[in-house]
C-alpha positions as CSV (number, residue, x, y, z in Angstrom):
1,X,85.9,114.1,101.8
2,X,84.3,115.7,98.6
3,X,86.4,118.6,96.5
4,X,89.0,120.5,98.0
5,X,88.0,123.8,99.3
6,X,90.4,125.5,96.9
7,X,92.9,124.1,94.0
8,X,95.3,122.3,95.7
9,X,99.4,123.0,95.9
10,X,101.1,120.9,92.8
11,X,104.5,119.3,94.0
12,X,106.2,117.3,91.5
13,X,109.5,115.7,92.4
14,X,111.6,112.6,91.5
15,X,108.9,109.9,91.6
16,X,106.2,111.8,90.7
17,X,103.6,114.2,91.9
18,X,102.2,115.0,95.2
19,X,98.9,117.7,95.7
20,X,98.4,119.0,98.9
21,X,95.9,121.6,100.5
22,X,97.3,124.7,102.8
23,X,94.9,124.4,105.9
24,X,96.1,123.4,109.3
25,X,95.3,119.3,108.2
26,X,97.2,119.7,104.5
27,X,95.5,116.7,103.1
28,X,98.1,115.1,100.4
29,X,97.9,112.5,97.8
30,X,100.7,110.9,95.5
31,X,101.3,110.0,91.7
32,X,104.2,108.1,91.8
33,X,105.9,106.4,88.6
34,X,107.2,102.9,89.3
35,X,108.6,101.6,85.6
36,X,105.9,101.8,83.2
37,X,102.9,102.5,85.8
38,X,101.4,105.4,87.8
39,X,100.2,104.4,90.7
40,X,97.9,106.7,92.7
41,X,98.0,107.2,96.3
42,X,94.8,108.1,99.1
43,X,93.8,110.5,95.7
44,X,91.3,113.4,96.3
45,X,90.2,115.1,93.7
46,X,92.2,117.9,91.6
47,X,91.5,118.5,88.3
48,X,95.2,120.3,88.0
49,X,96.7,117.7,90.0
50,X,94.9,114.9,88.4
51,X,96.0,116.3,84.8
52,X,99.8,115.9,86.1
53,X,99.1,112.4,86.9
54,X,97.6,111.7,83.7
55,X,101.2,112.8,81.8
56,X,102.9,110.7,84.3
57,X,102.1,107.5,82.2
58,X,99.3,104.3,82.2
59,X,97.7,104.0,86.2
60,X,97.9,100.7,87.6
61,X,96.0,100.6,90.5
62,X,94.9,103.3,93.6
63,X,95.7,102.8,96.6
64,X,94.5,103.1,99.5
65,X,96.2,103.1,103.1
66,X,93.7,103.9,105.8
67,X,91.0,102.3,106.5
68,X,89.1,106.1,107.0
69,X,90.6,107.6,103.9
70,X,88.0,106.7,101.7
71,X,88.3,110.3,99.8
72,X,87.9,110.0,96.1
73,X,89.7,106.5,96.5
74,X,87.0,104.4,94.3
75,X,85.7,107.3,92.3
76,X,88.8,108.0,91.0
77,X,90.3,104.3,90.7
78,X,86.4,103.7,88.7
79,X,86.9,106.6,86.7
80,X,90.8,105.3,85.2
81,X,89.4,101.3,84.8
82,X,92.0,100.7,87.5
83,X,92.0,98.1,90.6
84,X,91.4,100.1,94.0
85,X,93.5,98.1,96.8
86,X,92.4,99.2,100.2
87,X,94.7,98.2,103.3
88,X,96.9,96.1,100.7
89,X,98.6,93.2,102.3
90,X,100.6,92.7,98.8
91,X,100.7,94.8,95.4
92,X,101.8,93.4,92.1
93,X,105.8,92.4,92.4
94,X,106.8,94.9,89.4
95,X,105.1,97.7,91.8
96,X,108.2,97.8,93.6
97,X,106.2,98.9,96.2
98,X,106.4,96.7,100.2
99,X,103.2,97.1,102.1
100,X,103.8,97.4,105.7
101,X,101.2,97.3,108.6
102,X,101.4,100.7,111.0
103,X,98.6,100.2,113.1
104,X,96.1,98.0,113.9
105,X,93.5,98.8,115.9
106,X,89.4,98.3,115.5
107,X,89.1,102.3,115.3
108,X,92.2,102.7,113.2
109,X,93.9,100.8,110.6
110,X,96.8,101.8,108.7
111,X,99.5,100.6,106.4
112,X,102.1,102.1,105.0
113,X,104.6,101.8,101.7
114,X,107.9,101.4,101.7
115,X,110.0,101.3,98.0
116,X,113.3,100.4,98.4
117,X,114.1,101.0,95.0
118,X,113.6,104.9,95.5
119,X,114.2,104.4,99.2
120,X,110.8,106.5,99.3
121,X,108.2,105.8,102.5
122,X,104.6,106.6,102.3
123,X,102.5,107.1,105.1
124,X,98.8,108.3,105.3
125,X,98.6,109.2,109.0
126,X,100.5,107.7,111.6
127,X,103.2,110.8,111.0
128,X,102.8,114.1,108.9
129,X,104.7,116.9,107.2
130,X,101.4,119.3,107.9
131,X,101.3,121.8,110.3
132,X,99.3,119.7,113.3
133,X,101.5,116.6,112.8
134,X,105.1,118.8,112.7
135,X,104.8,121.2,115.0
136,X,107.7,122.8,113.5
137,X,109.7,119.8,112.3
138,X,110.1,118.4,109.1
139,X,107.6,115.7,110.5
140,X,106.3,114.8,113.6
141,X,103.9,111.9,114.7
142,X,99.8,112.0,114.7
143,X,98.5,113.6,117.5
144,X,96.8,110.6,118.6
145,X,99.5,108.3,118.4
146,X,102.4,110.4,120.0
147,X,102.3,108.5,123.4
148,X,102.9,105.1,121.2
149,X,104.6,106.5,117.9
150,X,105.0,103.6,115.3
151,X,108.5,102.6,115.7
152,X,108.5,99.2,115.4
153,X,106.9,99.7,112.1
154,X,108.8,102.3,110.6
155,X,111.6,103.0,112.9
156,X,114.3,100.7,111.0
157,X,113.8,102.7,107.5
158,X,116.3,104.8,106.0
159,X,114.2,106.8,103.9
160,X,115.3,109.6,101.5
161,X,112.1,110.7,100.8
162,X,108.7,111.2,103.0
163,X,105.4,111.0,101.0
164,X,102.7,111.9,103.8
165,X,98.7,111.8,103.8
166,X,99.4,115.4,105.4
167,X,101.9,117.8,104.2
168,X,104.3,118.4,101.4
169,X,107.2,116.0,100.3
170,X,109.6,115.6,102.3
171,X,113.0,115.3,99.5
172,X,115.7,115.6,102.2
173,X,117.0,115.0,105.5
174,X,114.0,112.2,105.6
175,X,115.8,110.0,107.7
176,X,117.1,111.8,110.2
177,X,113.6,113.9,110.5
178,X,111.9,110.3,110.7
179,X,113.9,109.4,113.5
180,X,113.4,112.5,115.8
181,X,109.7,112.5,114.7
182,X,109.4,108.9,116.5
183,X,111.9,110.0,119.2
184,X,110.3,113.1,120.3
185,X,106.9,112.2,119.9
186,X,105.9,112.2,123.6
187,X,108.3,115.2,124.4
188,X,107.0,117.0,121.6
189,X,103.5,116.7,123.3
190,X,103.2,120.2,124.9
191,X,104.1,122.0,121.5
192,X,100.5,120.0,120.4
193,X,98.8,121.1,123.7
194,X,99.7,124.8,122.4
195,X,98.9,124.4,118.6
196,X,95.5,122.9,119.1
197,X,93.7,126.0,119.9
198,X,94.6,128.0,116.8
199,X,94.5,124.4,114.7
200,X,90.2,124.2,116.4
201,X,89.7,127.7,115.2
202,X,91.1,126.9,111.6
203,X,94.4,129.3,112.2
């Protein structure tokens, strides 16, 4: 992961900001405002969408939730004098912000954030708002993990609002898109069978 192949799509929306790129993939990042502090989300870097951030308010920390995302992770967290937490187990009570683990694997480990406060779930790849993680939903589960979705993990949220490592924000209907995301996961699995060819060729 270096700089984005073009500027990136600015989203900004009741938390704060996400930036996301229009390929197949859509690779997103987050700015979210908790009180006081900005915290900064599997960042790549934007230099529009990293100006947003900076009006947001002080950073407090980037973080970081898969073990593979290392984008501009440290770079950026260097860059703002700010703690990088990768695969946080805990973040600082004011954060507002509940770590929870999504997978845990040798190949593959995940966690994911859930504020209850804003009732706002954050997730870097386990599910997706992109293209290759929809399929035509609002959000649909990783092609890698759809004949084991993460239910157990995120299955008992009620969020109102998606913030994916792929794909826009999701603002509404989150809940009900979460649940038939983790639902049709494995029936969904032939739509994925279709996409992939056009998604190899970049289409």
């Amino acid at each position: 992961y270096g700089e984005p192949m073009s500027p990136a799509v600015l989203q900004h929306h009741a938390v704060g900001v996400t930036w996301h790129e229009t390929d197949v993939m859509a690779r997103a990042a987050h700015a979210i405002r908790a009180g006081q502090d900005t915290w900064l989300i599997d960042p790549f870097d934007d230099p529009a969408a990293l100006t947003a951030v900076s009006e947001l308010g002080r950073p407090a920390g980037v973080i970081q939730l898969l073990d593979r995302h290392n984008r501009d992770c440290a770079e950026i967290a260097a860059r703002l004098g700010v703690p990088h937490h990768k695969l946080p187990r805990t973040l600082p009570s004011e954060s507002g912000l509940r770590p929870i683990s999504v997978v845990s694997r040798p190949w593959w480990k995940e966690v994911a954030l859930w504020w209850p406060d804003e009732q706002t779930l954050i997730v870097a790849e386990a599910i997706g708002t992109g293209p290759l993680f929809a399929l035509g939903r609002p959000v649909g589960v990783h092609p890698m993990l759809r004949l084991v979705p993460p239910r157990s993990a995120l299955g008992d949220l009620a969020p109102a609002r998606i913030l994916a490592g792929h794909g826009p924000a999701l603002e509404s209907g989150a809940t009900e898109a979460l649940n038939t995301a983790l639902s049709a996961a494995r029936t969904d699995i032939p739509k994925l069978i279709l996409k992939l060819p056009s998604a190899l060729r970049g289409g």
